[in-house]
N, C-alpha and C positions, 0 to 999 in steps of 0.2 A: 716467221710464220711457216709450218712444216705445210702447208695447203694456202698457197695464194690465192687470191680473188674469191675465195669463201668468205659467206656470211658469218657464219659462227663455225667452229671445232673446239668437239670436247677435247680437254687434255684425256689422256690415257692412265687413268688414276682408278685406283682405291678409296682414296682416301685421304683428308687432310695432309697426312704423313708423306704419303706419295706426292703429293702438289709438290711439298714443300722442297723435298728430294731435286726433283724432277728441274725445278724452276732453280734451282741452287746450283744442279750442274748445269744449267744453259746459260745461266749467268756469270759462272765460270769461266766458258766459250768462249761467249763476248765479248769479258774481258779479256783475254786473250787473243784472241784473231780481230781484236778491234771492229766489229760488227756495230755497223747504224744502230741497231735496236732490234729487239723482243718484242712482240704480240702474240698476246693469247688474248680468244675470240669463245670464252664458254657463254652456252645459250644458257645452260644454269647457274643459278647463282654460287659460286665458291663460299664453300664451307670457310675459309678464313683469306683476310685480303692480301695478296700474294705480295712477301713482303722484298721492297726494293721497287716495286710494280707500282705506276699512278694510273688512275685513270684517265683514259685519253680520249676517250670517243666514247658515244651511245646512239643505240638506233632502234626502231620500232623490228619487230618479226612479230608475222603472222602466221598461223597457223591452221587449217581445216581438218579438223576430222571426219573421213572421207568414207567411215563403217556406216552411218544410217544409210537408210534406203535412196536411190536418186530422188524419190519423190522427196520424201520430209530437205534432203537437201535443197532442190528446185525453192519451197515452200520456205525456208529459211532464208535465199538471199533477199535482198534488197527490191522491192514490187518493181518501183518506177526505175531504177538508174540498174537492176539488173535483168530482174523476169522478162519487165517489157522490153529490154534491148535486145536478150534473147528472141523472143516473140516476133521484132521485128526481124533481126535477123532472117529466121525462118520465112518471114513472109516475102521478103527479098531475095529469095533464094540466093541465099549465099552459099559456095561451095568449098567444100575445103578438105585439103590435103595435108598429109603429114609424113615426114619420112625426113631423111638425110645426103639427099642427092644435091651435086653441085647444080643444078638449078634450083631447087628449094631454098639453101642455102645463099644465092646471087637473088633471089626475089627477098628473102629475107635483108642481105645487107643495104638491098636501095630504098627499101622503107625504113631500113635503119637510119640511111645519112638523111633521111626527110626529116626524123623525127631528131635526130640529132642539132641538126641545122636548128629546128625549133627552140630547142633547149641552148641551142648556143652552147654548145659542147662538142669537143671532135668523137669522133667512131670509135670503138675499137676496131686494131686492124683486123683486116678478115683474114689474117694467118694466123691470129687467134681461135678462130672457131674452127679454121681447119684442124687446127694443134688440137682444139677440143674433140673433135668428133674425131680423130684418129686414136686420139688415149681413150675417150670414153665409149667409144663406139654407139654400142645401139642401145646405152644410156643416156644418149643425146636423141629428141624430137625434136623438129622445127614444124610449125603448125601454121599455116598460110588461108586464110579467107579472100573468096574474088567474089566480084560481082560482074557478073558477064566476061568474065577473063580475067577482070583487072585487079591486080592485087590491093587489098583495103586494109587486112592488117596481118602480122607475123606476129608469134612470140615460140621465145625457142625454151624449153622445157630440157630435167636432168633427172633421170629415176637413181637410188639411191636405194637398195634393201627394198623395206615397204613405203617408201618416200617417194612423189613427184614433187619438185623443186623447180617452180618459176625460177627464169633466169635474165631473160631480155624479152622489152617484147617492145612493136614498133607498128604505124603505121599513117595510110595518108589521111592528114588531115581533115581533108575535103569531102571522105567519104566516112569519118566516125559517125555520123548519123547513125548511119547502119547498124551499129552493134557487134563492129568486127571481132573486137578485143574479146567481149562479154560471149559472141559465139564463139571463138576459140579456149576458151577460159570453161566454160560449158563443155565442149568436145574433148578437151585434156582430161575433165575428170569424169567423166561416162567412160572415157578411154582407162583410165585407171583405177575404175571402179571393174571392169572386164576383167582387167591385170590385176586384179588382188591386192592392189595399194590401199593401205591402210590412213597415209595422211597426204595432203595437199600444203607445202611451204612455199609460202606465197613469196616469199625472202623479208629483206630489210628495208626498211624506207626510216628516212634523214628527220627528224624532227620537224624544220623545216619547210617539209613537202606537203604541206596537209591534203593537199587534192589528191597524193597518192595515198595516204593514211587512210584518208575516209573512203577512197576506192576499193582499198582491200576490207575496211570495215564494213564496209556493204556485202560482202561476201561470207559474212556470220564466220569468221575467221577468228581466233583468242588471239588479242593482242599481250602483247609482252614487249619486255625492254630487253637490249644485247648491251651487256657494258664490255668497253676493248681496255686492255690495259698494258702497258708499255713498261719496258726497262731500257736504260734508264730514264729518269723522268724528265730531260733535255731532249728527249725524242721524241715529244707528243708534240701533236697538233693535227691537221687534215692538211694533206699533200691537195685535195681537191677544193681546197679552202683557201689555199696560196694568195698573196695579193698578184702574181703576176697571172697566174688561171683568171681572178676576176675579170685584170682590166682585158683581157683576153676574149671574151666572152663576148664584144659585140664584136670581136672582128670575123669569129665562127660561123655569123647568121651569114655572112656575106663572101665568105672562101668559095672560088669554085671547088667541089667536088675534090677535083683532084688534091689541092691544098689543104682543105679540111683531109681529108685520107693520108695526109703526107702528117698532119700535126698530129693525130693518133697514133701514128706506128712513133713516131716521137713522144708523145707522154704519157702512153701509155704501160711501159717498160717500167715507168718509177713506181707505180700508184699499184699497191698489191689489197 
């Protein structure tokens, strides 16, 4: 993968002819320098099935087109599980800030390990977002909601051309009542609606996940499928899928902090 931890990338093609080129000399490589494996991650469907290649993975992308008016937007998501969370939102005066400062960034990763802890999943390390926001600069927002100071929820956002691209987003528990996510989710695309962005990718969600499916479906978003596909065909499977990640998974709710931080920067390196 020429772009790790991306959802989808086009190849850089013409044309059937080019895939086939293109995928001939990488397979080449491989063979040669002895490489794990190949993936390619197109969001469209290939013109012919790239051959040597299985498919290994599939996952839901969503999409918004972000050209109508704010209103007919507003008026297209979802009444109850989005307007009115916005609405409460507002009525709770919730505040929120956006930018890329190492406090933004430190309120974002400890709602991160909240929400992590919940999933039973470790962190990414936070030298990854630093790594991010030093390459990407001020194509990286992080978006924070408080209620009286307190932080309720984060999601960090990546512009891209005319693209805003959800990327992570986290918060506490105890205060989703609120409409953290839904007001930040709201203020990202007002924000990018100002900035002349053209679409909102909401990213990829796991089969699986339907509470997150239907989350982004509530956002009048076009759903589509991502198919990943692998050379050679001894190299499929989900590294996040592991039997040793499962049995792993209740011991994450219960890591102090620090532990849970220590097993992200450790498996987080394999999983691209």
């Amino acid at each position: 993968m020429s772009l790790p931890f991306s959802d989808h990338v086009e190849p850089l093609i013409d044309g059937a002819e080019a895939l086939r080129s293109l995928l001939a000399t990488v397979t080449r490589d491989a063979r040669g320098e002895s490489w794990r494996y190949i993936e390619i991650r197109p969001l469209s469907n290939l013109d012919a099935h790239p051959t040597g290649f299985v498919k290994s993975n599939a996952f839901y992308s969503h999409r918004l087109d972000l050209r109508p008016p704010l209103e007919t937007l507003l008026r297209s998501f979802h009444k109850s599980n989005v307007q009115a969370k916005i609405r409460r939102a507002e009525r709770e005066a919730l505040t929120y800030e956006a930018g890329r400062s190492e406090a933004l960034l430190r309120t974002f990763y400890r709602l991160l390990l909240l929400t992590c802890r919940r999933r039973r999943l470790p962190p990414q390390p936070l030298a990854w977002f630093h790594h991010l926001i030093d390459c990407v600069g001020e194509g990286v927002m992080i978006h924070v909601a408080r209620k009286n100071g307190r932080p309720t929820a984060s999601i960090l956002t990546l512009t891209f051309k005319h693209t805003l691209v959800y990327k992570y987003g986290c918060s506490d528990a105890s205060l989703n009542n609120l409409g953290g996510i839904q007001f930040l989710f709201w203020k990202a695309i007002q924000e990018a609606k100002r900035n002349g962005l053209h679409e909102f990718d909401l990213g990829r969600s796991a089969f699986d996940t339907p509470g997150l499916v239907t989350f982004k479906d509530r956002w009048g978003a076009t759903r589509s499928v991502i198919n990943y596909f692998r050379y050679p065909a001894s190299a499929t499977g989900r590294v996040s899928a592991s039997w040793s990640t499962r049995l792993a998974k209740p011991v994450f709710a219960y890591l102090p902090d620090r532990l849970l931080i220590a097993a992200g920067e450790i498996l987080y390196p394999h999983v691209g």
